[in-house]
PyMOL commands that place a pseudoatom at each C-alpha (Angstrom):
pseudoatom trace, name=CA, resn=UNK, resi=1, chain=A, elem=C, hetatm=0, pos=[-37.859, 28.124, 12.324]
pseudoatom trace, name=CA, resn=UNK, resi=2, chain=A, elem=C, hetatm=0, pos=[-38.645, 24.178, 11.796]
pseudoatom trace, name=CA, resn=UNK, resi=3, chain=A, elem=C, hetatm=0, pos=[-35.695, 24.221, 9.641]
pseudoatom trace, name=CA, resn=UNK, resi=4, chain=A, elem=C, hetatm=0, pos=[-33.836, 24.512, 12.676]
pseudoatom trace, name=CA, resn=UNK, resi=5, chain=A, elem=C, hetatm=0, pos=[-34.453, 21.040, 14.290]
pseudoatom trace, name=CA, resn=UNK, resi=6, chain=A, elem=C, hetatm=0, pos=[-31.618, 19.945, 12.380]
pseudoatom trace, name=CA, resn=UNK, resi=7, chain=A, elem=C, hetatm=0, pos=[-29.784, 20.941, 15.842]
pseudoatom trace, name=CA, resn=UNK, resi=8, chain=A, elem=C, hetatm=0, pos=[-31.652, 18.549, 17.900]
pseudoatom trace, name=CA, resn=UNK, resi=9, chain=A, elem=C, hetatm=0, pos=[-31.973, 15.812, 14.660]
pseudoatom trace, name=CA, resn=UNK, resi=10, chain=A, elem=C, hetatm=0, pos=[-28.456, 15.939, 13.904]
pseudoatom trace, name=CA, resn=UNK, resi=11, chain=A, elem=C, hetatm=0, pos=[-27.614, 15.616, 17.680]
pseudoatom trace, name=CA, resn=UNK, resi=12, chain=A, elem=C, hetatm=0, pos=[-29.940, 12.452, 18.333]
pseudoatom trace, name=CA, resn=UNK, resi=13, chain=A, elem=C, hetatm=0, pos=[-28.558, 11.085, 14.968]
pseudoatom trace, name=CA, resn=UNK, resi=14, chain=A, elem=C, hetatm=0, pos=[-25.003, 11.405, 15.337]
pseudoatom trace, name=CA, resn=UNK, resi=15, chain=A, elem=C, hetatm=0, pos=[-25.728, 9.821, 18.846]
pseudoatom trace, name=CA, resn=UNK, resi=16, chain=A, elem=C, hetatm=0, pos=[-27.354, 7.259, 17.569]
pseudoatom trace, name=CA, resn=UNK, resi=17, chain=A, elem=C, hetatm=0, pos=[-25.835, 6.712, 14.380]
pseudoatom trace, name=CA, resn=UNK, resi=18, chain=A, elem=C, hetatm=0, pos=[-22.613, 7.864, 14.427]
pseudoatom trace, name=CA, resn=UNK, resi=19, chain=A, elem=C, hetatm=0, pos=[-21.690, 6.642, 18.172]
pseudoatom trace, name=CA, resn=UNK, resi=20, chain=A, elem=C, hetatm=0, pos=[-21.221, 10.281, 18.589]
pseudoatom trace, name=CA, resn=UNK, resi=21, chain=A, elem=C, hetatm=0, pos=[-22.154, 11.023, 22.044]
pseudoatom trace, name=CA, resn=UNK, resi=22, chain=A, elem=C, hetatm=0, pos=[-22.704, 14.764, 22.948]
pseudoatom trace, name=CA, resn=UNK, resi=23, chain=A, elem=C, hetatm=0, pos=[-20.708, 16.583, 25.838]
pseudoatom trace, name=CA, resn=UNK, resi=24, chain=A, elem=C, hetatm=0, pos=[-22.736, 17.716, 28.778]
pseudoatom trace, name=CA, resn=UNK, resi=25, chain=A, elem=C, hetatm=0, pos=[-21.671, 21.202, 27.340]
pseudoatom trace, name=CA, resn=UNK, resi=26, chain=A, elem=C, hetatm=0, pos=[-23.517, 20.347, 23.895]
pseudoatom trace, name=CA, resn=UNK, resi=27, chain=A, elem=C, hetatm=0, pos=[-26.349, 18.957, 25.354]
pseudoatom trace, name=CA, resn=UNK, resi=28, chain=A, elem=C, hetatm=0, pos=[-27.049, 22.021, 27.775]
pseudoatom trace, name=CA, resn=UNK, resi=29, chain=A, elem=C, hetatm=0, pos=[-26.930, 24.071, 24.699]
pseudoatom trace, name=CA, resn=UNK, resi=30, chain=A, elem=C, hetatm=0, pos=[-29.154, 22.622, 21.912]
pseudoatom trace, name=CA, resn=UNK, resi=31, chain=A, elem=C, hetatm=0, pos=[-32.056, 23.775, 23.562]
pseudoatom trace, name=CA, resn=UNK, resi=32, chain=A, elem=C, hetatm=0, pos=[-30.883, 26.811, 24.088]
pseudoatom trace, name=CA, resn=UNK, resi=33, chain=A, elem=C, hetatm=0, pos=[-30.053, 27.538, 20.354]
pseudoatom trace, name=CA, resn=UNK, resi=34, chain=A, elem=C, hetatm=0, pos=[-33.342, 25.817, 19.576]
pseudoatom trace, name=CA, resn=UNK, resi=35, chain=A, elem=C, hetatm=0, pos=[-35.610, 28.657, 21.446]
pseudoatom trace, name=CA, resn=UNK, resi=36, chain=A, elem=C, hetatm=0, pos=[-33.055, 31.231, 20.498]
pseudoatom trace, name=CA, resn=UNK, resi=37, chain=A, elem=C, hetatm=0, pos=[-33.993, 30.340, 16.867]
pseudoatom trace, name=CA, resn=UNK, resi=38, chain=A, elem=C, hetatm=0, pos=[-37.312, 30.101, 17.962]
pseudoatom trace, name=CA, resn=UNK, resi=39, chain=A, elem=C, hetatm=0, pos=[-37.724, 33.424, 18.548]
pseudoatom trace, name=CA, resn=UNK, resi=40, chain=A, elem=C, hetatm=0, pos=[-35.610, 34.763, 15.525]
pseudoatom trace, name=CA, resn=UNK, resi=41, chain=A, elem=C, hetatm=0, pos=[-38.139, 33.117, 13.254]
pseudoatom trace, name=CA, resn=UNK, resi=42, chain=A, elem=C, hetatm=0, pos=[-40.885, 35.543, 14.866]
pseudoatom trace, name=CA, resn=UNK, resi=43, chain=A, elem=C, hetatm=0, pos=[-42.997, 32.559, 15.282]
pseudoatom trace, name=CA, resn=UNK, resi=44, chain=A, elem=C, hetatm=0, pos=[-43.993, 33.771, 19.059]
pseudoatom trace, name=CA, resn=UNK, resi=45, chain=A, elem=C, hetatm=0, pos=[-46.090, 36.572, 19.071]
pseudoatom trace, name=CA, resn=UNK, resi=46, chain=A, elem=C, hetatm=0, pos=[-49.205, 37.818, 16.944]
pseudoatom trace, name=CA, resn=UNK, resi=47, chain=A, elem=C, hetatm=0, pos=[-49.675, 36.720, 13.482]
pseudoatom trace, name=CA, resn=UNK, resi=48, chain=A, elem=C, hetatm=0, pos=[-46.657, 34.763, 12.819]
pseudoatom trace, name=CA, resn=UNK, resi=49, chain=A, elem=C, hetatm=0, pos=[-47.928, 31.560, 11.651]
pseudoatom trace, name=CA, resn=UNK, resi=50, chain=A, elem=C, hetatm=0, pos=[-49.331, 32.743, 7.890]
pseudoatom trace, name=CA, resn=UNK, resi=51, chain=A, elem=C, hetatm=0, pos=[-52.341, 31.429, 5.796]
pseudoatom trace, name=CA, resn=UNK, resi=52, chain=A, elem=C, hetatm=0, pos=[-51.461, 28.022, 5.761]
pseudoatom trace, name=CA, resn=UNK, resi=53, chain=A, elem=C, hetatm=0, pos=[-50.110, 26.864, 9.243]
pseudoatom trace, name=CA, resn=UNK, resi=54, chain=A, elem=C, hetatm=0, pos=[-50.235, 22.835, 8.692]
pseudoatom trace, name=CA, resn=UNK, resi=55, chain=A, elem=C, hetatm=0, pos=[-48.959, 22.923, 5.497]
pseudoatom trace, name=CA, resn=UNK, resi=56, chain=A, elem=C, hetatm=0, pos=[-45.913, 25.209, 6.753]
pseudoatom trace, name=CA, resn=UNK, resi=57, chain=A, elem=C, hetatm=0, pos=[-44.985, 22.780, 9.394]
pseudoatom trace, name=CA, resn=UNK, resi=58, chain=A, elem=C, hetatm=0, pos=[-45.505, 20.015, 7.233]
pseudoatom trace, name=CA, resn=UNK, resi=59, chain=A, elem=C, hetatm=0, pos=[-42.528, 21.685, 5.004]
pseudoatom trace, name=CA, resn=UNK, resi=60, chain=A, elem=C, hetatm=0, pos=[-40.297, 23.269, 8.060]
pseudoatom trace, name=CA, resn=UNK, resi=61, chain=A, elem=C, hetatm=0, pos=[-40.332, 19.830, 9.374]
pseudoatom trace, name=CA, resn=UNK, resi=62, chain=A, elem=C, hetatm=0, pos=[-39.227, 17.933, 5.772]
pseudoatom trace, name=CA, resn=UNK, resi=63, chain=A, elem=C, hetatm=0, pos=[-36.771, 20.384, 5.393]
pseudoatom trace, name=CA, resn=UNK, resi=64, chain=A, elem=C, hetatm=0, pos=[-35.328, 20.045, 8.638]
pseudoatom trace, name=CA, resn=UNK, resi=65, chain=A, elem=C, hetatm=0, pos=[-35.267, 16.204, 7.768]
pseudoatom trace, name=CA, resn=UNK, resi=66, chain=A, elem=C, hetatm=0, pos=[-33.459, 17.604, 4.815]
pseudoatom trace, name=CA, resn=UNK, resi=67, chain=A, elem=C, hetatm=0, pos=[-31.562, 19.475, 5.891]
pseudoatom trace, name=CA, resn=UNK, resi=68, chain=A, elem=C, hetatm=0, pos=[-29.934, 17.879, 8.719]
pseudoatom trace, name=CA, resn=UNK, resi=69, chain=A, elem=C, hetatm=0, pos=[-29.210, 14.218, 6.108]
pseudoatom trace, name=CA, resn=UNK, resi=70, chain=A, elem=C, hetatm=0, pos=[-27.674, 16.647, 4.403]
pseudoatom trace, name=CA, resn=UNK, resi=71, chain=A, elem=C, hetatm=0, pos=[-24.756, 17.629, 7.194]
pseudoatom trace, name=CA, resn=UNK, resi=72, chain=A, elem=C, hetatm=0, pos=[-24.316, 14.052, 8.202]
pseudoatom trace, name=CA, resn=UNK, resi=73, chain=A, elem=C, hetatm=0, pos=[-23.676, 12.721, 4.142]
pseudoatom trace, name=CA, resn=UNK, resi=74, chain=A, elem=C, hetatm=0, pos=[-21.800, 15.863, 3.629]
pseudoatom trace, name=CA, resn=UNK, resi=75, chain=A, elem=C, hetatm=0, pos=[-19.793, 15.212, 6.368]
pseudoatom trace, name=CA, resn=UNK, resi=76, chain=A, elem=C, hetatm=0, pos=[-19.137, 11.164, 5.990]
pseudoatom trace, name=CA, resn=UNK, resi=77, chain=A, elem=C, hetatm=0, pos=[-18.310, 12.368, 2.395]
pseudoatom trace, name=CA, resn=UNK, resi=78, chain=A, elem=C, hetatm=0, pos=[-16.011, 14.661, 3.388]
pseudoatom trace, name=CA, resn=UNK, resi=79, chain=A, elem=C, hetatm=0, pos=[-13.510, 12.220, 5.302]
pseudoatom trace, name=CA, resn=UNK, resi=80, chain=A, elem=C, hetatm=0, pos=[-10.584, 12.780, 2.868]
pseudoatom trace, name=CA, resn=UNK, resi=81, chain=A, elem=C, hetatm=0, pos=[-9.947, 15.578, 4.240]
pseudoatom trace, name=CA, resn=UNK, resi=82, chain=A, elem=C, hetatm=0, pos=[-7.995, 16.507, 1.012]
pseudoatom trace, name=CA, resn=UNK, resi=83, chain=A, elem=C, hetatm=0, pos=[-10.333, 17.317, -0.821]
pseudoatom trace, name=CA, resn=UNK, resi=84, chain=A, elem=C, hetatm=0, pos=[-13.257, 18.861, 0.584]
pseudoatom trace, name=CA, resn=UNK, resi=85, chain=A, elem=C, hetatm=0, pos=[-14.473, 20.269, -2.481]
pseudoatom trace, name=CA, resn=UNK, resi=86, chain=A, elem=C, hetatm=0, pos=[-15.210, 16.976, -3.927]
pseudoatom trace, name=CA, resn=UNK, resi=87, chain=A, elem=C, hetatm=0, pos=[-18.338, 16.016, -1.969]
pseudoatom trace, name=CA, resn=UNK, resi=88, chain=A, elem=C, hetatm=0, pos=[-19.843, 19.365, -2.184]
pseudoatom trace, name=CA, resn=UNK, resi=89, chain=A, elem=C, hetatm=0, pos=[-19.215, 19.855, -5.577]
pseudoatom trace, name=CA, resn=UNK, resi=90, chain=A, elem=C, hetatm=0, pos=[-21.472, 16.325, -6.128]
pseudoatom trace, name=CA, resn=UNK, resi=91, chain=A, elem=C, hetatm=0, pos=[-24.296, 17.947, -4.180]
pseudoatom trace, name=CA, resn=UNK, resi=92, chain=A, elem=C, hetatm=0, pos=[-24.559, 21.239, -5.987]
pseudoatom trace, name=CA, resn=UNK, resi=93, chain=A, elem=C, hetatm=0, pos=[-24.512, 18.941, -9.515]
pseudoatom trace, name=CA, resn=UNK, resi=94, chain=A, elem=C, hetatm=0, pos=[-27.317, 16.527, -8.252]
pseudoatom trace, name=CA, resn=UNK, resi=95, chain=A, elem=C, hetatm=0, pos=[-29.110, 19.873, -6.946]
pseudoatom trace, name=CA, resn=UNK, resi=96, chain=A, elem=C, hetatm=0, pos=[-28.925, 21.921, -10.610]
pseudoatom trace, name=CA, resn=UNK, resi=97, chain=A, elem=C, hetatm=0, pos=[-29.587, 18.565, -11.753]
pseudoatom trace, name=CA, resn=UNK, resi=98, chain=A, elem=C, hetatm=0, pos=[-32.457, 18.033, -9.790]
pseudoatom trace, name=CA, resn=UNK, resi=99, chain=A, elem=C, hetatm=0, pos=[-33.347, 21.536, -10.274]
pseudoatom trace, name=CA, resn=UNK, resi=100, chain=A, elem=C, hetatm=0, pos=[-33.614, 21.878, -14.006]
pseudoatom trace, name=CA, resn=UNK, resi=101, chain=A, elem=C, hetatm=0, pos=[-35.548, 18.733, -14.185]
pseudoatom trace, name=CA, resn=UNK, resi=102, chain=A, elem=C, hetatm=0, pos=[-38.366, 20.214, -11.935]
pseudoatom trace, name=CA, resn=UNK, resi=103, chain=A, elem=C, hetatm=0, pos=[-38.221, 23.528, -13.409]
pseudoatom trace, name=CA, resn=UNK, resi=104, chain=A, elem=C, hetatm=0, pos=[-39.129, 21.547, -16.877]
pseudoatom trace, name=CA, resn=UNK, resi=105, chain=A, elem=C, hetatm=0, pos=[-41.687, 19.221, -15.427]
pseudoatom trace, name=CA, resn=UNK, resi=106, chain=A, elem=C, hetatm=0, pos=[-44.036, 22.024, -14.077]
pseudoatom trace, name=CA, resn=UNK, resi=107, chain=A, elem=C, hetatm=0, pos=[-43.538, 24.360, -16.644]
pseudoatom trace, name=CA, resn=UNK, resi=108, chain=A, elem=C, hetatm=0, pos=[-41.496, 26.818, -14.990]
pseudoatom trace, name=CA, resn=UNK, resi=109, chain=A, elem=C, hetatm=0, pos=[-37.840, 26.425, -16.336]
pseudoatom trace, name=CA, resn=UNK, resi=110, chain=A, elem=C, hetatm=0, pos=[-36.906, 29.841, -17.535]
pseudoatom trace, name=CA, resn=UNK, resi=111, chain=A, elem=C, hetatm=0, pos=[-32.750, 29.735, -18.818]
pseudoatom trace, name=CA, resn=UNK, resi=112, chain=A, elem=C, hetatm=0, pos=[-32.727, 33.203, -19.943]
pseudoatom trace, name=CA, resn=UNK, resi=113, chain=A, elem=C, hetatm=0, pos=[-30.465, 35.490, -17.942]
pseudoatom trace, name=CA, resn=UNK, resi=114, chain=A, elem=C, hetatm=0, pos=[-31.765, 38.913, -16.410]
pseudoatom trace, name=CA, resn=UNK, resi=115, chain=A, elem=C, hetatm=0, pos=[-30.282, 41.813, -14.897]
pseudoatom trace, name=CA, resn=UNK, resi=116, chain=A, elem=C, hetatm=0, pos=[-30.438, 42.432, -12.151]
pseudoatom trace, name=CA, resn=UNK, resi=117, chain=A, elem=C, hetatm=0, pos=[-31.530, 39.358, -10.893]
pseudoatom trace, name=CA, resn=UNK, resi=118, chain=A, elem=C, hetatm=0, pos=[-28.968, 36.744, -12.359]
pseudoatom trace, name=CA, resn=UNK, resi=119, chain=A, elem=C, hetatm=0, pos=[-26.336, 39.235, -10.925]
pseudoatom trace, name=CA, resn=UNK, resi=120, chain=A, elem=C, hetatm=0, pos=[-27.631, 38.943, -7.266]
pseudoatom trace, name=CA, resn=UNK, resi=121, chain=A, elem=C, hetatm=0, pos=[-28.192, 35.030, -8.303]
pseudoatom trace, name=CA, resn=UNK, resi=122, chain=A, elem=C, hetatm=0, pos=[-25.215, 34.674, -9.100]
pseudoatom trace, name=CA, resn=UNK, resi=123, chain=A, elem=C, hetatm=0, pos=[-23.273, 37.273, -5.950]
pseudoatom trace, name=CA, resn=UNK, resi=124, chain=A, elem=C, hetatm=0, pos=[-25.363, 34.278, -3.499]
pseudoatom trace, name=CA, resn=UNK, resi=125, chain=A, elem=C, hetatm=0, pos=[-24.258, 31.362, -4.961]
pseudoatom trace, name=CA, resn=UNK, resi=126, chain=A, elem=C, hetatm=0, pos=[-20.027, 32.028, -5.352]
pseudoatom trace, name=CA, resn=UNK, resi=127, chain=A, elem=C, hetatm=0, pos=[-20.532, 34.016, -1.527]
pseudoatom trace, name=CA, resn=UNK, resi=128, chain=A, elem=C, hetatm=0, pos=[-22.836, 32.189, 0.653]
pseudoatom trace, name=CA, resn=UNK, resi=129, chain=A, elem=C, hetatm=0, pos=[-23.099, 29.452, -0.809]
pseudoatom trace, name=CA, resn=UNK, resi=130, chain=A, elem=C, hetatm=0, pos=[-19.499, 28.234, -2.659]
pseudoatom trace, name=CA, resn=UNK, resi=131, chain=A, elem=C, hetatm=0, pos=[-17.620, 30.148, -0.198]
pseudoatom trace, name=CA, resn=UNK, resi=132, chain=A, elem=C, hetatm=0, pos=[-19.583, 29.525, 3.281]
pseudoatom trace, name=CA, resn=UNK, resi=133, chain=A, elem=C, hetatm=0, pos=[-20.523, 25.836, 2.522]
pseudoatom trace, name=CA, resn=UNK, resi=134, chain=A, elem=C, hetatm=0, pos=[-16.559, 25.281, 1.337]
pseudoatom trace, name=CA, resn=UNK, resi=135, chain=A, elem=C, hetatm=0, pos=[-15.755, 26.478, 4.834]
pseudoatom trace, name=CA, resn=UNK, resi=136, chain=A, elem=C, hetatm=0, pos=[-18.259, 24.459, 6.362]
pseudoatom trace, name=CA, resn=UNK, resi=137, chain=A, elem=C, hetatm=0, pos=[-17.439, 21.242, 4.319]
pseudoatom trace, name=CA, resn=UNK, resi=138, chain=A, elem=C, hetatm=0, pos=[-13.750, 21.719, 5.761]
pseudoatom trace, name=CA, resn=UNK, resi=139, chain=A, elem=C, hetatm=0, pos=[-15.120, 21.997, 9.354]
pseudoatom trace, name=CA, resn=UNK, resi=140, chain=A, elem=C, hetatm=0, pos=[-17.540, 19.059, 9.098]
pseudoatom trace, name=CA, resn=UNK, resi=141, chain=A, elem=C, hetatm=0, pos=[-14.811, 16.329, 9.166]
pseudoatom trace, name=CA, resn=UNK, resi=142, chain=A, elem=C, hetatm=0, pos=[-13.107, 17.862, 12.193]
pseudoatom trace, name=CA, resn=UNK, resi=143, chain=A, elem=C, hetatm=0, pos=[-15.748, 18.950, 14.757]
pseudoatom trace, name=CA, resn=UNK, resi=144, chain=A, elem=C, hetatm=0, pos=[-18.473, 16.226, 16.224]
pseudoatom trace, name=CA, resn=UNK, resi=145, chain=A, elem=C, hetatm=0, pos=[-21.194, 16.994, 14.288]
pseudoatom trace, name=CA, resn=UNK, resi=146, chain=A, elem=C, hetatm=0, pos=[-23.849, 17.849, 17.004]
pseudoatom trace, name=CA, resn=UNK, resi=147, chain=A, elem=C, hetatm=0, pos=[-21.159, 20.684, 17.626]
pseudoatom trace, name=CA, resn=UNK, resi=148, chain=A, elem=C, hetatm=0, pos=[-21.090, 21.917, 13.682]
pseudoatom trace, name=CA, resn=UNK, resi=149, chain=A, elem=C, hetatm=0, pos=[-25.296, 21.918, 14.059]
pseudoatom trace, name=CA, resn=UNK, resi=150, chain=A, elem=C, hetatm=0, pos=[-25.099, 23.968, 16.786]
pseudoatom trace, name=CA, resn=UNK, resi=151, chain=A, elem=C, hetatm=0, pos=[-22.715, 26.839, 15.389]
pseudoatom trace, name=CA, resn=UNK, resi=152, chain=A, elem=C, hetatm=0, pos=[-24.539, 26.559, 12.003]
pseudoatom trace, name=CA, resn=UNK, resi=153, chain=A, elem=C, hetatm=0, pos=[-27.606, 28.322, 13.815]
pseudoatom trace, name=CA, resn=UNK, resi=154, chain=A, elem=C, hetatm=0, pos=[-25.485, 31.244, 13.492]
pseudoatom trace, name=CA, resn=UNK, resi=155, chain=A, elem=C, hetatm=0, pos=[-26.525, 31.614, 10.142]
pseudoatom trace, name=CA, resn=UNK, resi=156, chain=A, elem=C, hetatm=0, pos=[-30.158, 32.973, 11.784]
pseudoatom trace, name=CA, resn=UNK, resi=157, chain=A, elem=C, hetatm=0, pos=[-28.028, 35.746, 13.716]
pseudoatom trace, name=CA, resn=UNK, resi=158, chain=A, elem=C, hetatm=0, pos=[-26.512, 36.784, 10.690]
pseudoatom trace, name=CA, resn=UNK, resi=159, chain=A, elem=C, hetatm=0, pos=[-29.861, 36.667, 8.821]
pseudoatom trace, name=CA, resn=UNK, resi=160, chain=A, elem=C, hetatm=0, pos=[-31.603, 39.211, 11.695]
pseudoatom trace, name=CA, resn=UNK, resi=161, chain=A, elem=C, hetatm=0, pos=[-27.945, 41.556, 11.793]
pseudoatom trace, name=CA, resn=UNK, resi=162, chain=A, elem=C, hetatm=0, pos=[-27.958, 41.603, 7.656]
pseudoatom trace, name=CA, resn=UNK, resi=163, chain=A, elem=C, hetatm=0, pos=[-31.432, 42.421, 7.787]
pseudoatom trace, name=CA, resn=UNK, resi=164, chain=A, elem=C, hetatm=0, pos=[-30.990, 45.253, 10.305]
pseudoatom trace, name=CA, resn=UNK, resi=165, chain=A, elem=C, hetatm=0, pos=[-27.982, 46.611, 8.477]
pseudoatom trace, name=CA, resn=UNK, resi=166, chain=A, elem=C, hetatm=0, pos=[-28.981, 46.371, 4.658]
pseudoatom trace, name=CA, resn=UNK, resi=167, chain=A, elem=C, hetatm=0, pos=[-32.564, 46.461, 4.519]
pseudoatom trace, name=CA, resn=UNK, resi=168, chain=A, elem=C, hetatm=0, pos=[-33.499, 48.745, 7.089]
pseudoatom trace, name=CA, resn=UNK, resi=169, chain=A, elem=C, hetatm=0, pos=[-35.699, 46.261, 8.891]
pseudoatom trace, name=CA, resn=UNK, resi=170, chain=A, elem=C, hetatm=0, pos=[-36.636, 46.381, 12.702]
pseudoatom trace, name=CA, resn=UNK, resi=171, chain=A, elem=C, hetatm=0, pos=[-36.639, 43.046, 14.634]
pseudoatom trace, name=CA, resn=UNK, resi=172, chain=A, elem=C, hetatm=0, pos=[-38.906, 43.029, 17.723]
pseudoatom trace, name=CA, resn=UNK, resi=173, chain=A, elem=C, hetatm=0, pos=[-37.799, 42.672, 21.042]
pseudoatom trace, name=CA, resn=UNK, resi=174, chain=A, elem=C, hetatm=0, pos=[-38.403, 38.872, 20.986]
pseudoatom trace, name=CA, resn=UNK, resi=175, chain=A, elem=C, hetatm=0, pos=[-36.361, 38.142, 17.679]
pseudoatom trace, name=CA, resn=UNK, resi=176, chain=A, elem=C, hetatm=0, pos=[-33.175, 40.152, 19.663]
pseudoatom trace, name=CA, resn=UNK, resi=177, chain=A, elem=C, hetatm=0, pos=[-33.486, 38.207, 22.533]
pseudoatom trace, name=CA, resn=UNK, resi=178, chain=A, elem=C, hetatm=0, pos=[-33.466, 34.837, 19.937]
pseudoatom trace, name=CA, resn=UNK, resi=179, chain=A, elem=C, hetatm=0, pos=[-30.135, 36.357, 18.609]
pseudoatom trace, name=CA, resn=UNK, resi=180, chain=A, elem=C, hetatm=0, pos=[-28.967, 36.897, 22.517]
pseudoatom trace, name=CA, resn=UNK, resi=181, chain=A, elem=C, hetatm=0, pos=[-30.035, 33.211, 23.171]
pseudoatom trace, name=CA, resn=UNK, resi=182, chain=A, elem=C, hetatm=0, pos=[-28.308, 31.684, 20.233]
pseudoatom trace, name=CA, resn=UNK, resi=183, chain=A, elem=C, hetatm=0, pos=[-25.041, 33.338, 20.604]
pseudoatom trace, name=CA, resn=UNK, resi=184, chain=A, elem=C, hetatm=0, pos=[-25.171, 32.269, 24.323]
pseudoatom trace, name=CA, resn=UNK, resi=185, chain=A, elem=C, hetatm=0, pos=[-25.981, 28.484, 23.056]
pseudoatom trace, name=CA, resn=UNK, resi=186, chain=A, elem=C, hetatm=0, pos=[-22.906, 28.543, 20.378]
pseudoatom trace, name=CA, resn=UNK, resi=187, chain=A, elem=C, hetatm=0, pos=[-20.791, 29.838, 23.026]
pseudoatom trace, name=CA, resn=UNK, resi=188, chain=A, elem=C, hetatm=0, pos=[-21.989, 27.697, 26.157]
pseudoatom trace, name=CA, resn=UNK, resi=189, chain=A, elem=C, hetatm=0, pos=[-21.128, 24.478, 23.322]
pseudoatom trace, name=CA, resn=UNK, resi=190, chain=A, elem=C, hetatm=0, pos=[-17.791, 25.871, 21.824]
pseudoatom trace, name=CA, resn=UNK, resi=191, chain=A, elem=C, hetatm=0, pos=[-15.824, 27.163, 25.005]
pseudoatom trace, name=CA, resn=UNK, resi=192, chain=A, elem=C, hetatm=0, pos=[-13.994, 24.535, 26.608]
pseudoatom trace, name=CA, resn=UNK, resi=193, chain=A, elem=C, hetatm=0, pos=[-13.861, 24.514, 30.530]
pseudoatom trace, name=CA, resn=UNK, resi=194, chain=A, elem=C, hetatm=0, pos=[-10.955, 26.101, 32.175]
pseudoatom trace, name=CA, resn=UNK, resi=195, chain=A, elem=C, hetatm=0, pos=[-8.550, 23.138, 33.337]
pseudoatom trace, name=CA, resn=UNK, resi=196, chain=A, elem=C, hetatm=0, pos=[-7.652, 24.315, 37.260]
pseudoatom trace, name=CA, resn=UNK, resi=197, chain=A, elem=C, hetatm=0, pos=[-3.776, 24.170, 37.349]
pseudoatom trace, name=CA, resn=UNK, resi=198, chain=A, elem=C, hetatm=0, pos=[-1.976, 23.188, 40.471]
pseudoatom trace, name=CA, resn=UNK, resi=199, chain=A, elem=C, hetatm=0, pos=[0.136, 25.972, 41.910]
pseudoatom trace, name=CA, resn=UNK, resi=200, chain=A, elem=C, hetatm=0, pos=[3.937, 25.034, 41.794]
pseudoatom trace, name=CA, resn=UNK, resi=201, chain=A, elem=C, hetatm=0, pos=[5.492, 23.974, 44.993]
for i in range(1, 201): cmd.bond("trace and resi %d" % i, "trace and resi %d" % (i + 1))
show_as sticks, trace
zoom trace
């Protein structure tokens, strides 16, 4: 769920970074898509906040730091809009780099392939991940960026539908109004007002 500030920290930084000020429609709706996420994370309700509830929010809130640097490089990388595979490409290097040097460094670096785990490894990274952050490197340069946080909280949605749908789990009523509330949000920030037209004379 505190992954999810990137919607309000990339809106407040591309404000006051990027001289990217947000529409009245954008602003209306990044709280909206906040609670709606909110509530998809099942953090309301009993028992939701684990063993270790400091420590949690201590790494939701680092990753949403993350996380939302992350769109705003990605994005000022991403400028030559010719080649959007450039910048992201860079990021998945320094990642693996990054990666494999931690992996050694504690001990846990394990190279050997296994099945079936590599497999569904390896199904993630050249879907979600080449594919859907491709797409989303293409959009980044094009859309304000307080607009491309807000529609990337779609990726909770998905998360609750994919969970209904291929692992037979059952959301409670507070995680399907989240989804409710964060589809409203995306579409209260994408839909342009209708322009009133003049009736011919």
């Amino acid at each position: 769920m505190l992954a999810n500030l990137q919607v309000v920290l990339v809106a407040v930084a591309a404000w006051l970074l990027l001289g990217e000020r947000p529409t009245a429609r954008v602003a209306l709706a990044v709280p909206l898509v906040f609670a709606g996420a909110v509530l998809i994370s099942g953090a309301v309700g009993s028992g939701a906040y684990g063993s270790d509830p400091a420590r949690g929010a201590v790494y939701g809130v680092l990753a949403a730091l993350a996380y939302s640097g992350f769109i705003l490089v990605l994005r000022e990388m991403g400028r030559d809009l010719r080649r959007p595979a450039g910048p992201l490409f860079a990021a998945t290097l320094m990642a693996t780099l990054a990666a494999g040097i931690a992996g050694a460094l504690l001990g846990d670096l394990d190279l050997a392939p296994s099945w079936p785990a590599h497999g569904w490894l390896v199904t993630l990274a050249l879907t979600s991940q080449v594919i859907g952050w491709l797409l989303i490197a293409i959009a980044l340069p094009r859309l304000p960026a307080s607009l491309t946080s807000i529609v990337l909280t779609v990726q909770p949605v998905g998360s609750v539908l994919l969970g209904i749908l291929l692992l037979g789990e059952d959301p409670s009523a507070l995680q399907l109004a989240g989804v409710a509330i964060v589809v409203a949000g995306i579409i209260v920030a994408t839909t342009r007002a209708a322009r009133r037209t003049l009736p011919a004379a």
